[in-house]
C-alpha positions as CSV (number, residue, x, y, z in Angstrom):
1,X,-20.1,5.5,15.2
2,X,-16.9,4.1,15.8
3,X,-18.4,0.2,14.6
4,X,-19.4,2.1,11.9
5,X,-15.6,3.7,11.2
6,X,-14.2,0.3,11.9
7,X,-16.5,-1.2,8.9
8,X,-16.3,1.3,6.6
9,X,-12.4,0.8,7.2
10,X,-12.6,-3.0,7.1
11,X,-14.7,-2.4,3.4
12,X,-12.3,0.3,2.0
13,X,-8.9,-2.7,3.3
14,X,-11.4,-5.1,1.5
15,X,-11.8,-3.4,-1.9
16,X,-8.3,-3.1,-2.0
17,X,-7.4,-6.9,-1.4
18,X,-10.0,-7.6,-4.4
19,X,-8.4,-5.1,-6.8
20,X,-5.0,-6.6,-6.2
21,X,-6.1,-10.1,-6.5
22,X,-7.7,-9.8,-9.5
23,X,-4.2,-8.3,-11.0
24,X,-1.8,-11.0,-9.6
25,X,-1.4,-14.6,-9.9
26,X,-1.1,-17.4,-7.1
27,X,2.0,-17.4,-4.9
28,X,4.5,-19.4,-6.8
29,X,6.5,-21.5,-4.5
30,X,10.5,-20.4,-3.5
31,X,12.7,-22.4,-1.4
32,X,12.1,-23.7,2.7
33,X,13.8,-21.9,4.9
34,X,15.7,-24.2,7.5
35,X,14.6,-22.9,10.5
36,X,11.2,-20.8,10.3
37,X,10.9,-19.9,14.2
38,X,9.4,-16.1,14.2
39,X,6.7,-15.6,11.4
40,X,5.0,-12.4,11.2
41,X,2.1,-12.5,8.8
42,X,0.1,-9.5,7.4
43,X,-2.3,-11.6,5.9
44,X,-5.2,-12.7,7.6
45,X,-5.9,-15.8,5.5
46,X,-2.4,-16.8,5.6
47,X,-2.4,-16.1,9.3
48,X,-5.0,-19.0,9.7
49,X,-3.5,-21.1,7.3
50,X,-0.2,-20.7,9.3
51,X,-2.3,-22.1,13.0
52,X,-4.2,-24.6,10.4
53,X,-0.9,-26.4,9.4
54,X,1.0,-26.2,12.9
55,X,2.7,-23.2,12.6
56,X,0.9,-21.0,14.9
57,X,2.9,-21.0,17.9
58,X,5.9,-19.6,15.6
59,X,3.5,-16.2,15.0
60,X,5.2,-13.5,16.7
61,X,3.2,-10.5,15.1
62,X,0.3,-10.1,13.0
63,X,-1.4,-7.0,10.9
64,X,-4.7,-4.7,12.3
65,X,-7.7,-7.4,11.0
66,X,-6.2,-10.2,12.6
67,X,-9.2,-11.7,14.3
68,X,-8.9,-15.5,14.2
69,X,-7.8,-17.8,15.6
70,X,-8.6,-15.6,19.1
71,X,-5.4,-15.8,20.4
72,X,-4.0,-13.5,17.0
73,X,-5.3,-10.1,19.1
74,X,-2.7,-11.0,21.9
75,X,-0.4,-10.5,19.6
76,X,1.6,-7.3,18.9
77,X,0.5,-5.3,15.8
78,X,2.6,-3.8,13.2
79,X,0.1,-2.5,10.9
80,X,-1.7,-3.8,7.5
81,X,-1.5,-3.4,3.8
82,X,-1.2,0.0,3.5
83,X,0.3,0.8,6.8
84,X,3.0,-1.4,7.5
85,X,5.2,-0.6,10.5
86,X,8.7,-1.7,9.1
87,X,10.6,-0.5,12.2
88,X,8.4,-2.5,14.7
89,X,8.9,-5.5,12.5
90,X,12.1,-5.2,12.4
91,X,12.3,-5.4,16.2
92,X,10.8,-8.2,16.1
93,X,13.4,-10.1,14.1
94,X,11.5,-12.6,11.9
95,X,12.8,-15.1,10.1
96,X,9.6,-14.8,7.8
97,X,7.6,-12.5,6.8
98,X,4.0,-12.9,5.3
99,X,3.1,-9.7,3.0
100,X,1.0,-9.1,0.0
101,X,2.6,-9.0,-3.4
102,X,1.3,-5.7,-4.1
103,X,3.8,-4.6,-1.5
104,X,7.2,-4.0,-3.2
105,X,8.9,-1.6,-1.1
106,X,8.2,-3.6,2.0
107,X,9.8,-6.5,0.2
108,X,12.8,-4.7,-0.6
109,X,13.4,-3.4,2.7
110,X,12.7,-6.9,4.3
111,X,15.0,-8.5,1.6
112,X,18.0,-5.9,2.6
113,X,17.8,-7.2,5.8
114,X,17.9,-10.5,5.6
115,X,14.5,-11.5,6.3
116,X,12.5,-13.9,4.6
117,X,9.3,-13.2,2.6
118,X,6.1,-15.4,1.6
119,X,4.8,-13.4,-1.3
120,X,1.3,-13.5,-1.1
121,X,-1.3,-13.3,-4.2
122,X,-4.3,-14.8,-4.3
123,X,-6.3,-15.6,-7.7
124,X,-9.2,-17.3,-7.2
125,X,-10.9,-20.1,-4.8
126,X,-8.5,-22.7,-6.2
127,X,-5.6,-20.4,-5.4
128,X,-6.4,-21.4,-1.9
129,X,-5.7,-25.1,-1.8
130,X,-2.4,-24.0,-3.6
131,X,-1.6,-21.1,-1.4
132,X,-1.9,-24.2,1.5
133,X,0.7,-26.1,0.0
134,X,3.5,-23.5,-0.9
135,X,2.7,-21.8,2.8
136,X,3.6,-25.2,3.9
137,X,6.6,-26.0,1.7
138,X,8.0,-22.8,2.9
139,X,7.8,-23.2,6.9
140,X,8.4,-26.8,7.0
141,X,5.1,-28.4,7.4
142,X,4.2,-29.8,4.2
143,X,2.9,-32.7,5.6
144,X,0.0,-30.7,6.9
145,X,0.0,-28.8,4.3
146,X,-1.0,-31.5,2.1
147,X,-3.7,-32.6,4.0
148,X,-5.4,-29.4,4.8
149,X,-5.4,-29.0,1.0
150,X,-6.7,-31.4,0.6
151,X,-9.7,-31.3,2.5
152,X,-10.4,-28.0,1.3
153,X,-10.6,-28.7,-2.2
154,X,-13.1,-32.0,-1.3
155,X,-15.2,-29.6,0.4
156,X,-15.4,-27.7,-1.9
157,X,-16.4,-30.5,-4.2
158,X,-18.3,-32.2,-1.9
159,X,-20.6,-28.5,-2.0
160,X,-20.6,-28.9,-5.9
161,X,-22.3,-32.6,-6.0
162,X,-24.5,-31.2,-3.0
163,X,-26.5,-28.7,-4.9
164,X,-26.0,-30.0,-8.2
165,X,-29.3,-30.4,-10.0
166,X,-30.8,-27.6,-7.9
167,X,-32.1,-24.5,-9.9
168,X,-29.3,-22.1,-10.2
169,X,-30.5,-19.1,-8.5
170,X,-29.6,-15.7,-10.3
171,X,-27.9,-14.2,-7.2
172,X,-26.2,-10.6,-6.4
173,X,-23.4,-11.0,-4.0
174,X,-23.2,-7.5,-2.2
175,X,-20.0,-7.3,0.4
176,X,-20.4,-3.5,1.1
177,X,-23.2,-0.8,1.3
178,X,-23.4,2.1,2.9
179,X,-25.9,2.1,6.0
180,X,-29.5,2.4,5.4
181,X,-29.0,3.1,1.6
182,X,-28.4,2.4,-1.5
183,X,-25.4,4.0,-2.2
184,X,-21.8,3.0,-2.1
185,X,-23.0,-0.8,-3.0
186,X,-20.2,-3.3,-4.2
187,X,-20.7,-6.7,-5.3
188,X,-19.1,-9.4,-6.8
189,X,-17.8,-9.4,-10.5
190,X,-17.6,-12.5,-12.4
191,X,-13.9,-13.4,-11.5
192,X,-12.3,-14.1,-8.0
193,X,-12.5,-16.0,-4.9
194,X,-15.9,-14.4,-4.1
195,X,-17.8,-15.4,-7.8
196,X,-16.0,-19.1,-7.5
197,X,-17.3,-19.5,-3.7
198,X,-21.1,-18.2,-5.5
199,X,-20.8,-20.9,-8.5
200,X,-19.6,-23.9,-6.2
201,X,-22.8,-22.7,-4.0
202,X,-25.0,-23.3,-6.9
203,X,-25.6,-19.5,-8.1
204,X,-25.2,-17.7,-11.2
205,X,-23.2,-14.3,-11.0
206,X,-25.8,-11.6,-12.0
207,X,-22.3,-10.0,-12.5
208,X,-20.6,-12.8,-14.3
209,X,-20.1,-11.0,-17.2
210,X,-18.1,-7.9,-16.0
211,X,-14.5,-10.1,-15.3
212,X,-13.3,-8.0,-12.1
213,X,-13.4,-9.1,-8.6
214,X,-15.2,-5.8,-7.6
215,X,-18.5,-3.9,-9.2
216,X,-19.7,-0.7,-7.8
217,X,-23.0,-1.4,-8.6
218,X,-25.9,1.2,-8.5
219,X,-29.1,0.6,-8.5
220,X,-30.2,0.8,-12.1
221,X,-28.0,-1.7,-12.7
222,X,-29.5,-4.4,-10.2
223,X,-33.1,-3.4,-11.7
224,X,-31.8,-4.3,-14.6
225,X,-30.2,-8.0,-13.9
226,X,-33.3,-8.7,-11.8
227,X,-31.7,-11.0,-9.1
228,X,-33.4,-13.9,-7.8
229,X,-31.4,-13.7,-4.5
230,X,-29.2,-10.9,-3.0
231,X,-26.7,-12.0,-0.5
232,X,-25.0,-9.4,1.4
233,X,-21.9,-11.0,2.9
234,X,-19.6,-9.3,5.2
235,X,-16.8,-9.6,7.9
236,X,-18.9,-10.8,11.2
237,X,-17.8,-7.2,13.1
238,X,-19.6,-5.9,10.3
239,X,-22.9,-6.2,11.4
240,X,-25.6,-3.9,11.5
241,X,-25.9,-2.4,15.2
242,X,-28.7,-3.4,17.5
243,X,-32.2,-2.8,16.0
244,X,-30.8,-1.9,12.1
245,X,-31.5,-5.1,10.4
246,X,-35.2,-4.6,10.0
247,X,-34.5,-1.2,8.7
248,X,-31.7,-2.3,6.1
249,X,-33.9,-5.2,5.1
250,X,-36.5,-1.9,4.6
251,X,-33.8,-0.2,2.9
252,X,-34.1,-2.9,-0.4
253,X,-37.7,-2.1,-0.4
254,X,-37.5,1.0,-3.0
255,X,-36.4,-2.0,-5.7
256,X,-39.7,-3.8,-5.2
257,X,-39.8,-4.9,-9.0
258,X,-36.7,-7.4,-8.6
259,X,-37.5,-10.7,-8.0
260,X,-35.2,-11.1,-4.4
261,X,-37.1,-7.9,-3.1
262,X,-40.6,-9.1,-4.1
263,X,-40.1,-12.5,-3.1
264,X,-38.3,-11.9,0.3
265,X,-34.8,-13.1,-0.8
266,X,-32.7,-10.4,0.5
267,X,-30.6,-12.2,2.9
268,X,-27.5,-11.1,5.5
269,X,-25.3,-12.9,5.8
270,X,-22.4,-11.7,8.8
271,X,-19.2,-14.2,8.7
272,X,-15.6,-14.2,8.4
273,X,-15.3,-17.8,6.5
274,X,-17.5,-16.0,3.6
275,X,-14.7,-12.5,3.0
276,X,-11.2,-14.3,3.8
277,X,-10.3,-17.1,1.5
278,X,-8.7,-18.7,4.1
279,X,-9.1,-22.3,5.7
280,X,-13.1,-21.8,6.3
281,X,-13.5,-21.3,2.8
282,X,-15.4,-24.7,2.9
283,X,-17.2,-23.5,5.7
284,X,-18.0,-20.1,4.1
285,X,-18.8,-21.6,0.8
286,X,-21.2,-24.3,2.5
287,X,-22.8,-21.1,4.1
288,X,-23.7,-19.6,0.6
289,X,-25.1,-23.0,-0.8
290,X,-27.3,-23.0,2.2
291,X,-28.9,-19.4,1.9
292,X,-29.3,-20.1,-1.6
293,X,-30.4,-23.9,-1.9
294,X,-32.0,-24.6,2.1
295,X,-34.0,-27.8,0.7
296,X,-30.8,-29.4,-0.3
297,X,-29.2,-29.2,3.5
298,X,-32.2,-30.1,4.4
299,X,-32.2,-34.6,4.8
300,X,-28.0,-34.1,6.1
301,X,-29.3,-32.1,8.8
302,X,-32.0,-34.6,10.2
303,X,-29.9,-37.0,10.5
Protein backbone atom coordinates (compact mmCIF):
# COMPACT_ATOMS: atom_id res chain seq x y z
CA UNK A 1 0.00 0.00 0.00
CA UNK A 2 2.45 2.42 0.86
CA UNK A 3 4.55 1.64 -2.90
CA UNK A 4 1.35 2.15 -4.05
CA UNK A 5 0.81 5.83 -2.21
CA UNK A 6 4.36 6.66 -3.01
CA UNK A 7 3.40 6.15 -7.00
CA UNK A 8 0.34 7.47 -7.11
CA UNK A 9 2.19 10.57 -5.38
CA UNK A 10 5.17 10.28 -7.79
CA UNK A 11 2.15 10.37 -10.91
CA UNK A 12 -0.01 13.22 -9.40
CA UNK A 13 4.16 15.44 -8.93
CA UNK A 14 4.50 14.09 -12.54
CA UNK A 15 1.29 15.43 -14.14
CA UNK A 16 2.00 18.63 -12.63
CA UNK A 17 5.69 19.03 -14.07
CA UNK A 18 3.98 18.21 -17.61
CA UNK A 19 1.21 20.80 -17.27
CA UNK A 20 3.80 23.45 -16.35
CA UNK A 21 6.11 22.57 -19.07
CA UNK A 22 3.96 22.68 -21.60
CA UNK A 23 3.06 26.46 -20.44
CA UNK A 24 6.61 27.80 -20.10
CA UNK A 25 9.59 28.26 -22.21
CA UNK A 26 13.31 27.02 -21.72
CA UNK A 27 15.38 28.71 -18.95
CA UNK A 28 16.77 31.72 -20.51
CA UNK A 29 20.23 32.29 -19.30
CA UNK A 30 21.06 35.27 -16.33
CA UNK A 31 24.36 36.12 -15.14
CA UNK A 32 27.26 33.55 -13.25
CA UNK A 33 27.40 34.01 -9.94
CA UNK A 34 31.16 34.32 -8.63
CA UNK A 35 31.29 31.84 -6.21
CA UNK A 36 28.45 29.08 -6.44
CA UNK A 37 29.56 26.85 -3.27
CA UNK A 38 25.99 25.71 -1.62
CA UNK A 39 23.39 24.75 -4.40
CA UNK A 40 20.15 23.41 -3.36
CA UNK A 41 18.13 22.06 -6.34
CA UNK A 42 14.41 21.13 -6.38
CA UNK A 43 14.71 19.76 -9.59
CA UNK A 44 15.57 16.38 -10.17
CA UNK A 45 16.80 16.73 -13.66
CA UNK A 46 18.73 19.70 -12.83
CA UNK A 47 19.95 17.82 -9.79
CA UNK A 48 21.72 15.32 -12.21
CA UNK A 49 22.81 17.76 -14.55
CA UNK A 50 24.43 19.63 -11.61
CA UNK A 51 26.74 15.99 -10.64
CA UNK A 52 26.92 15.54 -14.62
CA UNK A 53 28.89 18.85 -15.10
CA UNK A 54 31.04 18.86 -11.74
CA UNK A 55 28.97 20.53 -9.52
CA UNK A 56 27.69 17.85 -7.35
CA UNK A 57 29.84 18.10 -4.38
CA UNK A 58 28.49 21.84 -4.08
CA UNK A 59 24.68 20.18 -3.43
CA UNK A 60 23.82 20.89 0.02
CA UNK A 61 19.98 20.01 -0.23
CA UNK A 62 17.75 18.44 -2.60
CA UNK A 63 13.66 18.13 -2.96
CA UNK A 64 11.51 14.62 -1.93
CA UNK A 65 12.12 12.60 -5.64
CA UNK A 66 15.70 13.02 -5.52
CA UNK A 67 16.79 9.53 -6.34
CA UNK A 68 19.99 9.81 -8.52
CA UNK A 69 22.85 9.96 -8.41
CA UNK A 70 22.61 7.66 -4.97
CA UNK A 71 24.40 9.75 -2.88
CA UNK A 72 21.27 12.71 -3.42
CA UNK A 73 19.09 10.57 -0.46
CA UNK A 74 21.99 11.44 2.07
CA UNK A 75 21.11 14.58 1.57
CA UNK A 76 18.78 16.79 3.76
CA UNK A 77 15.26 17.36 2.28
CA UNK A 78 13.45 20.50 2.06
CA UNK A 79 10.46 19.51 0.25
CA UNK A 80 9.30 19.61 -3.72
CA UNK A 81 7.18 21.60 -6.07
CA UNK A 82 4.35 22.07 -4.10
CA UNK A 83 5.80 21.82 -0.71
CA UNK A 84 8.70 23.74 -0.45
CA UNK A 85 10.23 24.20 3.01
CA UNK A 86 11.48 27.87 2.77
CA UNK A 87 12.65 28.05 6.44
CA UNK A 88 14.85 24.81 6.17
CA UNK A 89 16.38 26.25 3.04
CA UNK A 90 17.07 29.15 4.44
CA UNK A 91 19.12 27.46 7.07
CA UNK A 92 20.92 26.10 4.86
CA UNK A 93 22.26 29.34 3.37
CA UNK A 94 22.64 28.67 -0.43
CA UNK A 95 24.12 30.69 -2.68
CA UNK A 96 21.79 28.99 -5.36
CA UNK A 97 18.82 27.85 -5.51
CA UNK A 98 17.33 25.46 -8.22
CA UNK A 99 13.36 25.90 -8.41
CA UNK A 100 10.69 25.52 -10.99
CA UNK A 101 9.42 28.58 -12.80
CA UNK A 102 5.99 27.88 -11.82
CA UNK A 103 7.13 28.80 -8.39
CA UNK A 104 6.85 32.65 -7.90
CA UNK A 105 6.45 33.10 -4.37
CA UNK A 106 9.34 30.97 -3.59
CA UNK A 107 11.35 33.11 -5.91
CA UNK A 108 10.39 36.18 -4.25
CA UNK A 109 11.12 35.09 -0.92
CA UNK A 110 14.54 33.59 -2.09
CA UNK A 111 15.24 36.97 -4.06
CA UNK A 112 14.50 39.06 -0.67
CA UNK A 113 17.04 37.31 0.81
CA UNK A 114 19.73 37.40 -1.22
CA UNK A 115 19.82 34.17 -2.63
CA UNK A 116 20.34 33.17 -6.07
CA UNK A 117 17.88 31.39 -8.27
CA UNK A 118 18.18 29.03 -11.54
CA UNK A 119 14.67 29.38 -12.98
CA UNK A 120 13.83 26.24 -14.33
CA UNK A 121 11.36 25.56 -17.39
CA UNK A 122 11.65 22.92 -19.54
CA UNK A 123 9.99 22.90 -23.18
CA UNK A 124 10.79 20.10 -24.91
CA UNK A 125 13.73 17.32 -25.52
CA UNK A 126 15.85 20.08 -27.07
CA UNK A 127 15.26 22.25 -24.09
CA UNK A 128 17.59 19.77 -22.42
CA UNK A 129 20.83 20.33 -24.27
CA UNK A 130 20.04 24.04 -23.55
CA UNK A 131 19.05 23.76 -20.04
CA UNK A 132 22.92 21.99 -19.84
CA UNK A 133 24.49 24.95 -20.96
CA UNK A 134 22.74 27.90 -19.03
CA UNK A 135 22.98 25.43 -15.77
CA UNK A 136 26.50 25.52 -16.56
CA UNK A 137 27.03 29.18 -17.43
CA UNK A 138 25.41 29.97 -14.16
CA UNK A 139 27.67 27.75 -11.57
CA UNK A 140 30.82 28.13 -13.33
CA UNK A 141 31.31 25.08 -15.32
CA UNK A 142 30.61 25.86 -18.76
CA UNK A 143 33.31 24.01 -20.01
CA UNK A 144 31.44 20.82 -18.99
CA UNK A 145 28.57 22.11 -19.76
CA UNK A 146 29.42 22.35 -23.31
CA UNK A 147 30.44 19.05 -23.61
CA UNK A 148 27.67 17.19 -21.92
CA UNK A 149 25.47 19.14 -24.34
CA UNK A 150 26.86 18.10 -26.56
CA UNK A 151 26.81 14.51 -26.31
CA UNK A 152 23.32 14.63 -25.50
CA UNK A 153 22.10 16.13 -28.56
CA UNK A 154 24.53 13.47 -30.77
CA UNK A 155 22.71 10.82 -28.98
CA UNK A 156 19.97 11.85 -29.67
CA UNK A 157 20.84 12.05 -33.29
CA UNK A 158 22.72 9.25 -33.39
CA UNK A 159 19.04 7.34 -32.21
CA UNK A 160 17.40 9.26 -35.20
CA UNK A 161 19.83 7.77 -38.11
CA UNK A 162 19.58 4.42 -36.05
CA UNK A 163 16.01 3.71 -36.71
CA UNK A 164 15.55 5.72 -39.68
CA UNK A 165 14.00 3.70 -42.45
CA UNK A 166 12.26 1.49 -39.89
CA UNK A 167 8.38 1.40 -40.05
CA UNK A 168 7.15 4.02 -37.72
CA UNK A 169 5.20 2.22 -35.29
CA UNK A 170 1.78 3.90 -34.27
CA UNK A 171 2.57 3.84 -30.47
CA UNK A 172 0.57 5.03 -27.18
CA UNK A 173 2.94 6.36 -24.62
CA UNK A 174 1.03 5.69 -21.18
CA UNK A 175 3.12 7.13 -17.95
CA UNK A 176 0.25 6.54 -15.45
CA UNK A 177 -2.71 4.02 -14.80
CA UNK A 178 -4.29 3.15 -12.11
CA UNK A 179 -3.52 -0.56 -10.79
CA UNK A 180 -5.11 -3.40 -12.51
CA UNK A 181 -7.45 -1.11 -14.66
CA UNK A 182 -8.24 1.00 -17.02
CA UNK A 183 -8.96 3.97 -15.37
CA UNK A 184 -7.02 6.97 -14.51
CA UNK A 185 -4.76 6.33 -17.77
CA UNK A 186 -2.43 9.35 -19.00
CA UNK A 187 -0.37 9.42 -22.00
CA UNK A 188 1.55 11.42 -23.99
CA UNK A 189 0.10 14.42 -26.11
CA UNK A 190 1.72 15.47 -29.19
CA UNK A 191 4.08 18.19 -27.61
CA UNK A 192 6.83 17.84 -24.93
CA UNK A 193 9.85 16.08 -23.86
CA UNK A 194 7.87 12.81 -23.69
CA UNK A 195 6.30 12.90 -27.62
CA UNK A 196 10.02 14.30 -28.81
CA UNK A 197 11.83 11.29 -26.88
CA UNK A 198 8.78 8.91 -28.89
CA UNK A 199 9.60 10.56 -32.51
CA UNK A 200 13.56 10.45 -32.13
CA UNK A 201 12.65 6.54 -31.12
CA UNK A 202 11.02 6.10 -34.43
CA UNK A 203 7.20 6.20 -33.33
CA UNK A 204 4.32 8.16 -34.34
CA UNK A 205 2.20 9.82 -31.41
CA UNK A 206 -1.31 8.16 -31.61
CA UNK A 207 -1.75 11.47 -29.67
CA UNK A 208 0.16 13.80 -31.87
CA UNK A 209 -2.61 15.70 -32.72
CA UNK A 210 -3.95 16.93 -29.29
CA UNK A 211 -0.73 19.64 -28.61
CA UNK A 212 -0.50 19.10 -24.65
CA UNK A 213 2.07 17.27 -22.87
CA UNK A 214 -0.60 15.27 -20.91
CA UNK A 215 -3.97 13.30 -22.23
CA UNK A 216 -6.23 11.57 -19.92
CA UNK A 217 -7.02 9.06 -22.14
CA UNK A 218 -10.00 6.55 -21.68
CA UNK A 219 -10.44 3.77 -23.34
CA UNK A 220 -12.78 4.63 -26.20
CA UNK A 221 -10.32 6.79 -27.21
CA UNK A 222 -7.37 4.16 -27.54
CA UNK A 223 -10.03 1.82 -29.52
CA UNK A 224 -10.36 4.36 -31.61
CA UNK A 225 -6.50 5.38 -32.61
CA UNK A 226 -5.81 1.58 -32.69
CA UNK A 227 -2.09 1.59 -31.52
CA UNK A 228 0.40 -0.60 -32.87
CA UNK A 229 2.50 -0.47 -29.69
CA UNK A 230 1.63 0.77 -26.06
CA UNK A 231 4.50 1.68 -23.97
CA UNK A 232 3.79 2.23 -20.45
CA UNK A 233 6.76 4.14 -19.04
CA UNK A 234 7.21 5.08 -15.51
CA UNK A 235 9.63 6.19 -12.71
CA UNK A 236 11.67 2.71 -11.91
CA UNK A 237 10.02 2.80 -8.01
CA UNK A 238 6.99 2.66 -9.96
CA UNK A 239 6.82 -0.79 -10.60
CA UNK A 240 4.13 -3.19 -10.26
CA UNK A 241 4.68 -5.21 -6.95
CA UNK A 242 5.77 -8.79 -6.88
CA UNK A 243 3.53 -11.12 -9.01
CA UNK A 244 1.27 -7.89 -10.69
CA UNK A 245 2.81 -7.73 -14.03
CA UNK A 246 1.11 -10.75 -15.59
CA UNK A 247 -2.11 -9.46 -14.23
CA UNK A 248 -1.67 -5.76 -15.59
CA UNK A 249 -0.44 -7.23 -18.92
CA UNK A 250 -4.23 -9.13 -18.34
CA UNK A 251 -5.56 -5.94 -17.54
CA UNK A 252 -5.10 -4.64 -21.54
CA UNK A 253 -6.83 -7.68 -22.53
CA UNK A 254 -10.64 -6.22 -22.45
CA UNK A 255 -9.15 -3.96 -25.72
CA UNK A 256 -8.48 -7.11 -27.67
CA UNK A 257 -9.42 -5.34 -31.07
CA UNK A 258 -6.34 -2.87 -31.01
CA UNK A 259 -3.51 -4.00 -32.82
CA UNK A 260 -0.73 -3.71 -29.59
CA UNK A 261 -3.31 -5.96 -27.55
CA UNK A 262 -3.88 -8.57 -30.32
CA UNK A 263 -0.44 -8.72 -31.39
CA UNK A 264 1.32 -8.79 -27.90
CA UNK A 265 2.81 -5.28 -28.00
CA UNK A 266 1.85 -4.01 -24.73
CA UNK A 267 5.13 -3.39 -23.19
CA UNK A 268 6.49 -1.94 -19.51
CA UNK A 269 8.81 -0.23 -19.41
CA UNK A 270 10.13 0.79 -15.46
CA UNK A 271 13.06 3.57 -15.72
CA UNK A 272 14.03 6.86 -14.56
CA UNK A 273 16.08 8.01 -17.87
CA UNK A 274 12.50 7.51 -19.73
CA UNK A 275 10.24 10.38 -17.09
CA UNK A 276 13.13 12.95 -16.14
CA UNK A 277 14.60 14.84 -19.04
CA UNK A 278 17.71 14.92 -17.47
CA UNK A 279 21.23 13.67 -18.60
CA UNK A 280 19.95 9.98 -19.46
CA UNK A 281 17.73 11.33 -21.81
CA UNK A 282 19.87 9.59 -24.45
CA UNK A 283 19.82 6.60 -22.47
CA UNK A 284 15.98 6.78 -21.97
CA UNK A 285 15.33 7.70 -25.52
CA UNK A 286 17.63 4.73 -26.84
CA UNK A 287 15.35 2.61 -24.48
CA UNK A 288 12.13 3.62 -26.44
CA UNK A 289 13.78 2.93 -29.90
CA UNK A 290 14.64 -0.44 -28.64
CA UNK A 291 11.04 -1.56 -27.43
CA UNK A 292 9.78 -0.24 -30.51
CA UNK A 293 12.33 -1.06 -33.32
CA UNK A 294 14.49 -4.45 -31.52
CA UNK A 295 15.79 -5.58 -35.17
CA UNK A 296 17.49 -2.39 -35.49
CA UNK A 297 19.77 -2.85 -32.08
CA UNK A 298 20.01 -5.88 -33.14
CA UNK A 299 23.85 -6.19 -35.42
CA UNK A 300 25.39 -3.14 -32.60
CA UNK A 301 24.65 -5.58 -30.00
CA UNK A 302 26.58 -8.70 -31.52
CA UNK A 303 29.31 -7.04 -31.89
Amino acid sequence: MAAHKKALTALAALLVFLALAAATPVHQAQPADHDVQRIISLVPAVTEMLYEIGAGPRVVAVSSYHTNPPEVTRLPNVGALLDPNVERILSLKPVLVVIYGSQTDLKQQLTRAGIGVFDYRHAGLAGVAATVRSLGARTGDAARADALAARIEQGIDGIRRRVQGEPRQRTLLVFGRERLALRGIYASGGTGFLDDMLQAAGGTNVFAEIKMEAVQASTEQILAKRPDVILEARATNSGFPSGDRDAELRTWSVLGSVPAVSHHRVLFLFDDRIVIPGPRVVEGTETLARALHPAAFKAADAR
